[in-house]
N, C-alpha and C positions, 0 to 999 in steps of 0.2 A: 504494500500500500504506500510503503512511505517514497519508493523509488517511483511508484508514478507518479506520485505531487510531485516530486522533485523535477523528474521528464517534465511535465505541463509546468511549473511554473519555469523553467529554467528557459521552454520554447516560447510562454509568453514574453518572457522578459525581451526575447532576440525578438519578436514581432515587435515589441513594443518602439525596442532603441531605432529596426528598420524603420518603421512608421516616424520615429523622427530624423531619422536619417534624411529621410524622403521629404519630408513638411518643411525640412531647414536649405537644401534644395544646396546642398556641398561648400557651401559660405561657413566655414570652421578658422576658430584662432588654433592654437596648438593646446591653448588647455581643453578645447572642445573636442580635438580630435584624439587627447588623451584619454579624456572621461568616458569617448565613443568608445575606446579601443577596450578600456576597464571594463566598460557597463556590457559590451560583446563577448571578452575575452572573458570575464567568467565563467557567464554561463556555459558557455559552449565549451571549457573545459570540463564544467560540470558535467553535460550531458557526454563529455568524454568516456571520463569516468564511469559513467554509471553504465553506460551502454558496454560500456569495454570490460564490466567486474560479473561475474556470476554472484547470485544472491545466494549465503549459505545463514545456514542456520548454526553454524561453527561456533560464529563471532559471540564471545563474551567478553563483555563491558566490566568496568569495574561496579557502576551501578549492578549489574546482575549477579557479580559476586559477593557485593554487600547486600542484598538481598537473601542472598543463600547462606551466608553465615549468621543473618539474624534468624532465620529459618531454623538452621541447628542448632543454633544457641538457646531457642525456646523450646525445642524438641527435646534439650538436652534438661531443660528445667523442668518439663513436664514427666519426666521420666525420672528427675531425682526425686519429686516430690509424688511421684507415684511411688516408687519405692519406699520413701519415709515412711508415707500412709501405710504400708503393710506389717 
């Protein structure tokens, strides 16, 4: 899910910058044609990227590992104090 929003906005964004490209009609200073080249050259790295990586379900995050250690850590409390209780 999250690599198609990433595809759509990353192709809006290059539709977007064409469409000013086009409306500005090639009359650029040098910061204008730097901020062109930044506001194209993202994305379209982006959609490099994403087009060019296979999606795995490999990848873990440090978010996902702290997730799993609070996970055992309560596992592990519920389990001492099950035992106490006996």
């Amino acid at each position: 899910m999250l690599r198609i929003l990433v595809l759509v906005s990353s192709v809006i964004a290059i539709v977007v910058v064409a469409y000013l490209f086009a409306t500005h009609r090639g009359n650029f200073d040098l910061e204008d044609f730097i901020t062109l080249i930044l506001l194209v050259g993202y994305p379209s790295l982006v959609l490099f990227y994403v087009i060019t990586t296979k999606p795995t379900t490999d990848n873990v995050t440090y978010l996902d590992l702290f997730f799993e250690r609070r996970r055992l850590e309560e596992k592990a409390k519920i389990n001492k104090l099950k035992s106490d209780a006996k």
